[in-house]
N, C-alpha and C positions, 0 to 999 in steps of 0.2 A: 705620458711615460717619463721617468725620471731619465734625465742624461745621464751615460757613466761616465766615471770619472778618468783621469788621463790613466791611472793605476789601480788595480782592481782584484781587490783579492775577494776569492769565494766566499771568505764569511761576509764581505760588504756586497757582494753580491743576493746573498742570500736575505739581509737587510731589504734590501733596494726590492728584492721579491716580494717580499714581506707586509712592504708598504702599499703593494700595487692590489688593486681589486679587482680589476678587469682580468679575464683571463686570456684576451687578447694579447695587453699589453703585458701580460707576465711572461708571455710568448716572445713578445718584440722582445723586449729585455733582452730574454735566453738567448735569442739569436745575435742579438749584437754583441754580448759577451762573447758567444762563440767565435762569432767573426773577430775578437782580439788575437794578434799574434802569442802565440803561444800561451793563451791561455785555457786552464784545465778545469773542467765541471767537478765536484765531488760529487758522493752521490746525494748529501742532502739537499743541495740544487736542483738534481735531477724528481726528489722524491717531491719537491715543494712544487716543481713544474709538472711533474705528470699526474699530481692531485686534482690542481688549478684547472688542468686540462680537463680531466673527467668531470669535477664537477660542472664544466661549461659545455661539459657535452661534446666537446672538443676532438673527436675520433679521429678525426681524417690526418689532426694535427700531429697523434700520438708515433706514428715511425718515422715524424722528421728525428724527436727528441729519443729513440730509441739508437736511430744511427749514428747519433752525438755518442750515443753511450757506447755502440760498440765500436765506434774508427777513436777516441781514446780511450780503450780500452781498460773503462773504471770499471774495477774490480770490485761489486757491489754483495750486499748480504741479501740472501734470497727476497727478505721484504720487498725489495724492492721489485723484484720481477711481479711478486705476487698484488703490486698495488695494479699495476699493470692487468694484471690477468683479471682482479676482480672489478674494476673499469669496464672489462670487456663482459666478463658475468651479468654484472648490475644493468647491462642496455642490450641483455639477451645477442651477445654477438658472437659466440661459443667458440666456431671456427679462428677467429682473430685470436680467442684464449692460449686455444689447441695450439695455434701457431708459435704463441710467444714462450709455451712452456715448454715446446721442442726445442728451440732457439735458446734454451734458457744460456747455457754455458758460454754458446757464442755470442751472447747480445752483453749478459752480467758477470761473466765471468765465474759464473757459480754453477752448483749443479742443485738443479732442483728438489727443494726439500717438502719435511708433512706439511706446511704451509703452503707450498706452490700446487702441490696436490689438492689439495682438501680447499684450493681457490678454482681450479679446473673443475672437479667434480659437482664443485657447486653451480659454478655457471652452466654446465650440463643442464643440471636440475632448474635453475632457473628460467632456463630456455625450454624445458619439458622436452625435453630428448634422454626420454630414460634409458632406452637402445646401447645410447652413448653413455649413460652415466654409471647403467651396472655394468658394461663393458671395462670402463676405465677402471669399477674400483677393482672387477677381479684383475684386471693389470696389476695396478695400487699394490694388491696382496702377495704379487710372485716378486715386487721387489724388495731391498733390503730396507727401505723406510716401512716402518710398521704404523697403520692407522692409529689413530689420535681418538680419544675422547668428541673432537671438534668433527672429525673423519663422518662418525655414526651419528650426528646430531646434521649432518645436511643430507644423508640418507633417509634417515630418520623424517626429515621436513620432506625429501620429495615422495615419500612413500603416504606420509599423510597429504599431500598434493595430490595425488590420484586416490584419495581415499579408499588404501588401502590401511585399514588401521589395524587388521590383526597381525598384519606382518609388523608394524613399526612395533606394536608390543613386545611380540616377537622378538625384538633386535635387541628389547631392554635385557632379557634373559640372556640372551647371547654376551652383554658386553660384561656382563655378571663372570661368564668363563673366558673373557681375556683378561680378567683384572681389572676393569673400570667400572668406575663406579659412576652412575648418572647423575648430572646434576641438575639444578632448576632448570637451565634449558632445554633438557631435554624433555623434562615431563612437560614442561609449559607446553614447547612443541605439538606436542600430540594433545594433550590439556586442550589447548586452545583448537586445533580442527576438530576434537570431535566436538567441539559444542556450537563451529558453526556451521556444524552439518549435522544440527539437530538430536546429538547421541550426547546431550552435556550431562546427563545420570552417568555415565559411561566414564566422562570426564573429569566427573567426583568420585566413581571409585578410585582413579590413579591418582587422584588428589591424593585420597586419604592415603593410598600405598606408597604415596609419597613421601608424606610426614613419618608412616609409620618406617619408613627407610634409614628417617634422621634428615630428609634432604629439605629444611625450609625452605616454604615456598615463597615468593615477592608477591608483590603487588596485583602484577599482571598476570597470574594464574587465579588471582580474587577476582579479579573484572572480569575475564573471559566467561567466569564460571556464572557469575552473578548478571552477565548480561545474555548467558546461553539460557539459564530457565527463565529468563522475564519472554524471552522471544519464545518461549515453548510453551508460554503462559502459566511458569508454575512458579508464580510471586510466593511461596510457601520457603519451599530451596535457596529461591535465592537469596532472601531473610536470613536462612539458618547460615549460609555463606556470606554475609553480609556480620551476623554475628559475630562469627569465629572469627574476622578481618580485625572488627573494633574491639573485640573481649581483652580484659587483661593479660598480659604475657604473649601479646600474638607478636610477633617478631618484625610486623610491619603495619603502618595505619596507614587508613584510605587515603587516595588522592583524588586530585580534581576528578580525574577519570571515574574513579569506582561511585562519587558523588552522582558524577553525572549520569552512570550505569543507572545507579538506583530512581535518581528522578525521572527519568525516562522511562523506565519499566511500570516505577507506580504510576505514572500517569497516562501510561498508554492501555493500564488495566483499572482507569477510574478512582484507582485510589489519592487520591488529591490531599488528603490530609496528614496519611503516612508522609507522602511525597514533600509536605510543607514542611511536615514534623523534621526530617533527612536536611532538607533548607538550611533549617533553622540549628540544626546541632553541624551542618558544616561550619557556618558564620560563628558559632559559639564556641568551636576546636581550632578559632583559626586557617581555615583554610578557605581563601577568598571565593567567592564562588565568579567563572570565570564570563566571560559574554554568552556560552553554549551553556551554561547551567542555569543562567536566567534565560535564556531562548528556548530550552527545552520546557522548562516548568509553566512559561508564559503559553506559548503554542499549546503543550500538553491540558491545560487548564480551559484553554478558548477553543481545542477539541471538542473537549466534553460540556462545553458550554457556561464553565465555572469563570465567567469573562470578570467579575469582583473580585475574584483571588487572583488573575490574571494582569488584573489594573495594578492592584497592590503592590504586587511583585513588581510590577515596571516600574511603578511609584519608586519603590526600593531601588531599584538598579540604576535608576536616575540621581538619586539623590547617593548612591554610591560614589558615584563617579565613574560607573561604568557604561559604556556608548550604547544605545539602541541600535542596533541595524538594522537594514531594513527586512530583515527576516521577523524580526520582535515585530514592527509595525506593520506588515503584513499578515502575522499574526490576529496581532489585537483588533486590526480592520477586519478582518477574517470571522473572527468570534463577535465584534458588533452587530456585521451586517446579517450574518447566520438568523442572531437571536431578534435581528428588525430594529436593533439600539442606532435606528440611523443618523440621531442626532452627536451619540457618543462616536458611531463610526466616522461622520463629518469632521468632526476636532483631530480624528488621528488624520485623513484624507488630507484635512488642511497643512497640519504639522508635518506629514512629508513632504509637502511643497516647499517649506521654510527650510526644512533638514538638510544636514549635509549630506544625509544621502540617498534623498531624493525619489523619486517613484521607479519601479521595473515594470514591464508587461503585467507582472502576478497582479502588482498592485490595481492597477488599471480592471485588470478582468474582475479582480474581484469588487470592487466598489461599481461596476458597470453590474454583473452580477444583483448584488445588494440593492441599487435603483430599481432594479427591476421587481427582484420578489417584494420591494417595497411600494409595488405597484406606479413608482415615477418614469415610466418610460420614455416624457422628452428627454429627462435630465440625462438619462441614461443614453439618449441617443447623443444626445449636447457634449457629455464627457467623450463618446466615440469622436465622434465628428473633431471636438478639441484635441484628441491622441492624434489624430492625420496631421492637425495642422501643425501645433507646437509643440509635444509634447516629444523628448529626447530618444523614446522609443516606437516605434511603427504597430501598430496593431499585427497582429499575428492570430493564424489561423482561430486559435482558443477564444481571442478575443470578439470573432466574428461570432462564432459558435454559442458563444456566451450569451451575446447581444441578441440573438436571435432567438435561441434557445429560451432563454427569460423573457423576451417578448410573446413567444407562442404561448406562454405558461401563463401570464396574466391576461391572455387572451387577445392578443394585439396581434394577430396574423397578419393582418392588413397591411402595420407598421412593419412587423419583421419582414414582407413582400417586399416594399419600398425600399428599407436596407439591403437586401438580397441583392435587388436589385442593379443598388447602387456601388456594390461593392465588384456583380459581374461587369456591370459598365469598366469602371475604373480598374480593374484588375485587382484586386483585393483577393487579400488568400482566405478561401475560402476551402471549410473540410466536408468532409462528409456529415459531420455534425450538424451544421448551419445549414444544409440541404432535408437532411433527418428531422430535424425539428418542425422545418415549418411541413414538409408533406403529415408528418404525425399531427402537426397544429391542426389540417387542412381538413383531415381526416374523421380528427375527433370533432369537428364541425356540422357531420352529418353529411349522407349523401350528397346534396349540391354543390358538395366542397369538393369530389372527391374527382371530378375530369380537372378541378386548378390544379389536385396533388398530382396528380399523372405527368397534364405540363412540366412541372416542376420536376420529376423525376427526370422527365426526356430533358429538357435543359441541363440537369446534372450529368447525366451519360455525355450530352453533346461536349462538355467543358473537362472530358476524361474524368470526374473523380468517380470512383467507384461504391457501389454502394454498398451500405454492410445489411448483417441480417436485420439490423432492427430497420434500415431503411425496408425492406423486404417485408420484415412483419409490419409496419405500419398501414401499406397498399393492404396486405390481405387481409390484415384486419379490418379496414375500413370497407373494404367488400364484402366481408362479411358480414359487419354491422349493418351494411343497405343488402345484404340477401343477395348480392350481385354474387353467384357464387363460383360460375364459368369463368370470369374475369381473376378473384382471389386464386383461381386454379392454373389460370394463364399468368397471371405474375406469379406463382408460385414455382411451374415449369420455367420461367424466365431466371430467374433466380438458381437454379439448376444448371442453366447453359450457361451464365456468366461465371462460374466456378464456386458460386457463392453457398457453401454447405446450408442447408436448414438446421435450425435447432428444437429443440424440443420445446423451444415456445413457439415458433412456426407451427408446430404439428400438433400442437397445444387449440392454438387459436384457431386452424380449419377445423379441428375435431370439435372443440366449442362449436362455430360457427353451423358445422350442419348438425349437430344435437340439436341446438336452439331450434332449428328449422324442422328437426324429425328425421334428415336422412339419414339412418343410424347405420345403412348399408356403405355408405361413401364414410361415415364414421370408421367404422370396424376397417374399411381397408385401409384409408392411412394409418391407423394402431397399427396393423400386419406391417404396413410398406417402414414406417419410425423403425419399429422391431428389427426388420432385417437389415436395418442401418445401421446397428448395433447401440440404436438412441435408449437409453432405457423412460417408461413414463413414471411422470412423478404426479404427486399428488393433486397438481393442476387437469391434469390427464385425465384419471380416471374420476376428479371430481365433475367435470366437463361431460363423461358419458352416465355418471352414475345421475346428474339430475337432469339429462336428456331422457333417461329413463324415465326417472319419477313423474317428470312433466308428462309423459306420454303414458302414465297412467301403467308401467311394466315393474310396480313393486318390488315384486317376487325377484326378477331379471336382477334389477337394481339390488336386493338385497345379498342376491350371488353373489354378484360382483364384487360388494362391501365387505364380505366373508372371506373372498379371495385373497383381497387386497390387502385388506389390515394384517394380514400374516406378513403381507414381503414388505411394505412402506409402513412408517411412522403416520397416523392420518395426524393433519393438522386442524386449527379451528376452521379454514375453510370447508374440506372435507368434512368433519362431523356437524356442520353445519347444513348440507346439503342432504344429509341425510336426514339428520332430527327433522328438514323441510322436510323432507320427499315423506317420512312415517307418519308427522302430524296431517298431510294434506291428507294422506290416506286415512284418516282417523284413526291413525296409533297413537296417540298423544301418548300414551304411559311407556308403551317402548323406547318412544321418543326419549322420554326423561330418566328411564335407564341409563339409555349411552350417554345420556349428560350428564348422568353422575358416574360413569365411565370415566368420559372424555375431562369430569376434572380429576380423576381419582390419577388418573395418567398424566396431569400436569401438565394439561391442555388447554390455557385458561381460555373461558367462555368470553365472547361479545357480545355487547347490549343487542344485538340482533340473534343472536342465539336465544335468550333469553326472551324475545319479542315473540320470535319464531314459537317458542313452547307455551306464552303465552295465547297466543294465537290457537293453538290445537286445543287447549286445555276451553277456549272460551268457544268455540266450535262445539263441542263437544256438549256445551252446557254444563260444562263441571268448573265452578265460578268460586270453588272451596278450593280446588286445587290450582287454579289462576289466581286466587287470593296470595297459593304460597309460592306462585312465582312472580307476584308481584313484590312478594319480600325481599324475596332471592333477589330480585335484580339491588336493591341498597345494601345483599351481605355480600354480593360480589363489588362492591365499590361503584358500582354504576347508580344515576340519575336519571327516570323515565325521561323519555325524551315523548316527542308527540307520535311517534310511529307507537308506542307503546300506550297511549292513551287511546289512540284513535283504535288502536287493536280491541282495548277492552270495550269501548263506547261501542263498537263495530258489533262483538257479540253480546252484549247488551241489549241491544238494539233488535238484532237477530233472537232473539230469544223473547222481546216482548217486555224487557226490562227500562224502559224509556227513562222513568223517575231517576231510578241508579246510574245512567247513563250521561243525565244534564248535570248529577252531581259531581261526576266524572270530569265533567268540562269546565265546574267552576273548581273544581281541585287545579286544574289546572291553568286557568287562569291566576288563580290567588300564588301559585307556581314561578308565575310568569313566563310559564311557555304558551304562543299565540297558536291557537289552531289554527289549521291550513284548512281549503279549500274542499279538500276529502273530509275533515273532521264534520264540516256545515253539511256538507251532503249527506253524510250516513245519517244527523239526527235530521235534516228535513224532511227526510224520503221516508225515514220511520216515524216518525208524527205523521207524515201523510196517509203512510200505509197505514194506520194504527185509526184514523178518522175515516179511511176509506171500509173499516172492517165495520 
């Protein structure tokens, strides 16, 4: 703090203010001035100290310099009460406002004016104490200061704060018959909440009723509006408001922000090249593009996988001169390890070591992540193991969950055991994730896995975490897969008592489960018991009972249901899949291929097992002209026979007595280079045999 001087007048004090940064020491200051004999604050002293204070947050500070002002009785302009009151607005302390604008005449010497009003009112509304706020204004209106323009634009904001918007429209009409006229902030005001509360149509009709008013709009009613339809998904609007921004005569051009609107929206809807096109005409209008409009279009690009346009762009932003952070190279490591580029992902891994700004947890999860679906799981465990020891940040739950989770997935249960492990030993945070994974690992294992997943469940209860539903569906699923079906029914009850809802994949999976099995009676009751849960079944549901049916040979039943259904759900390819099975097994093959020139008419696109499926019924059948034409079908759908699709045709070939056409079959597909399996050798030895045994 500067010393004062032996003689000290206000303006040199206001100097000495001036220079000081601290809001402490702008504090000291004030106080040792005061403590000079007989010297007198003005109020720009006072206004430069009670700024100082608020912006430092300074509250407690603020009725020392208050009682300065009223024991020498400086006789101030309402301003000044009113920095005070909106101090107390801006940190929601509403009561402290109310106080100082009661106080006004004894504290400033002034009576409070439409500024000390319209700073009360507001911090009302800041604080969302509407009670207090339409209270005040009808106060406000029985005295002789008459409401402001300013008055009905922070009514205006709290009334759009409780999205109430047909009142704040309301109010524009109104200030029509006091004589005010609205101006851009007021329409922004409402502009901007309806469009982040998904009504931005809404928010471009009072655009336009804006202009058509005469009242130009700024900048910030372009953005609001151009980033309210990108979030709604309607990149068409926000274009046309993107136009009107840049067209000749528009009264203002885009800034960084509406830039940044734009790259973000195309490239959160895959348009990458519009979004490069937007890039590249900021850079050429001069308007630099800032660290967040190359972070946006990098990220956005390594989203969707476009990590060469993504490289590009850092390449650019580099040789700009503008800094990478570590959000960009968490990015671009993000979009490597995704695409399996983990040699390109190593170079950025490396280069954050070197950087100035170095790795965070994300980084760490995600290149531990990337090891893993790149099937390196020491290195993966080596990068773990080095975050304990060295590295500036602690592994955290995601990180555990990660490790684990990518270990279960390349099939290293064993390993993610041993980290589990290791990490319950040491106290290592662990979520419910890193528990989820591996009983799910354990499970999908097959039955002799499924008393380790159990352990592992009770070890997780024992350590308090809780378990969620997919932990829940993993146990019943795995009981159902080994037919243990009492047990899937007792973890399913258990799950109930721990407060843990089922979901309609829960109820999904035991209704699969006993279809698979036949019990179509304990079927139909969980449907009933889901139903009164008010769960509704989706298309998993009913596709789960419609081919428990088929398999059990109840056509008819099964094709009720089909009929039922397709009226209230959209069927997807899973569903009309299950059915074209369940018709072909029946020897509908042609019905079959009805619904499958349904199911593409409905823009349903087929899968090469759809396709295998009808070839199948059609070669059952002996109808080897019309398997011809779904042998075509499958290369006009963009598909390539695979061997499930050879072996199909060789199968009814075979079955029908056609051996000759069957071995040509085998060398089409060798010359192919698809290797027959095991089944392919079966069906033609066992028919050369049967065919020598005749």
């Amino acid at each position: 703090m500067a010393s004062l001087p032996k003689t000290l007048s206000p303006k040199e004090l206001v100097r000495l203010l001036e220079a000081e940064r601290s809001p402490s020491a702008v504090l000291a200051l004030f106080d040792a001035a005061t403590g000079l004999p007989g010297f007198r604050h003005t109020p720009n002293v006072f206004r430069l100290v009670l700024e100082r204070l608020g912006a430092g947050r300074m509250f407690a500070d603020l009725p020392r310099v208050l009682t300065v002002i009223r024991s020498q009785r400086c006789r101030c302009h309402e301003s000044l009460a009113c920095i005070v009151i909106r101090i107390y607005g801006r940190n929601c302390m509403p009561d402290d406002a109310l106080d100082v604008f009661r106080r006004c005449r004894d504290l400033f010497g002034c009576r409070p004016g439409v500024l000390c009003y319209n700073a009360l009112l507001n911090a009302f509304v800041q604080a969302n104490r509407w009670g207090d706020a339409e209270s005040f204004f009808e106060y406000f209106r029985t005295q002789e200061i008459k409401p402001n323009l300013q008055t009905f634009n922070v009514l205006i904001k709290g009334l759009c704060t409780r999205k109430r918007f047909d009142k704040a429209r309301a109010l524009l009409g109104f200030l029509a018959d006091q004589g005010l006229q609205p101006d851009k902030f007021t329409y922004c005001t409402i502009i901007s909440a309806l469009c982040k509360n998904g009504k931005t149509a809404a928010g471009a009709e009072l655009f336009a009723e804006m202009t058509d008013m005469g009242c130009d709009p700024d900048v910030v009613c372009y953005n609001v509006l151009i980033d309210g339809f990108f979030k709604e998904g309607d990149a068409e609007r926000a274009l046309e408001v993107w136009e009107k921004l840049v067209e000749e005569g528009s009264n203002c051009s885009p800034s960084v922000v509406s830039y940044n609107s734009m790259l973000n929206g195309l490239c959160k809807l895959g348009r990458f090249r519009e979004a490069v096109g937007i890039w590249q005409k900021m850079v050429q209008n001069g308007c630099q593009p800032d660290k967040f409009s190359y972070a946006t279009l990098i990220h956005g690009l390594c989203e969707q996988g476009s990590i060469e346009g993504a490289y590009r762009i850092y390449v650019a932003m580099v040789e700009s001169g503008v800094e990478a952070d570590l959000v960009t190279h968490n990015s671009l490591l993000d979009g490597f390890c995704k695409l399996g580029r983990l040699d390109d992902a190593r170079k950025i891994w490396n280069l954050m070591e070197d950087g100035k700004h170095g790795r965070n947890v994300v980084s760490y999860n995600t290149w531990i992540g990337g090891l893993c679906r790149a099937k390196l799981a020491e290195e993966a465990i080596s990068v773990w193991t080095g975050m304990k020891v060295n590295a500036f940040c602690d592994p955290d739950s995601t990180t555990c969950g990660t490790l684990i989770h990518g270990l279960c997935e390349i099939g290293c249960v064993n390993r993610a055991l041993v980290v589990l492990e290791e990490m319950e030993e040491g106290g290592g945070a662990l979520d419910v994730v890193a528990y989820s994974s591996i009983i799910s690992g354990l499970c999908a294992e097959g039955r002799e896995k499924l008393e380790e997943a159990v352990c592992v469940f009770d070890r997780m209860l024992k350590r308090g975490c809780k378990p969620s539903t997919h932990t829940y569906n993993s146990l019943i699923n795995g009981f159902c897969r080994a037919f243990r079906f009492e047990d899937a029914m007792r973890i399913f009850a258990e799950m109930v008592v721990h407060g843990c809802i089922p979901s309609v994949m829960t109820y999904n999976t035991l209704i699969s489960g006993f279809c698979k099995a036949q019990m179509f009676k304990e079927s139909y009751k969980l449907l009933d018991e889901m139903l009164s849960k008010g769960l509704k079944p989706d298309v998993v549901t009913y596709s789960a009972l419609m081919d428990g049916l088929f398999r059990d040979q109840k056509v008819d039943d099964a094709l009720r249901m089909w009929e039922r259904v397709r009226s209230k759900i959209r069927p997807d390819v899973v569903m009309y899949n299950v059915v074209i099975r369940g018709l072909c097994s029946a020897g509908e093959a042609e019905p079959a291929f009805m619904l499958y020139s349904e199911m593409k008419s409905k823009n349903c696109k087929p899968k090469l097992a759809t396709l295998n499926v009808l070839l199948d019924g059609f070669c059952q059948l002996g109808a080897f002209e019309r398997a011809s034409d779904m042998w075509k079908e499958i290369s006009r759908e963009g598909f390539e026979p695979d061997i499930v699709s050879y072996n199909t045709v060789i199968y009814g070939l075979c079955n029908w007595g056609r051996i000759p056409e069957a071995v040509l079959m085998l060398e089409d597909a060798l010359q192919k280079g698809i290797s027959p399996t095991a089944i392919t050798w079966h069906i033609l030895t066992r028919a050369v045999f049967n065919d020598e045994q005749r």
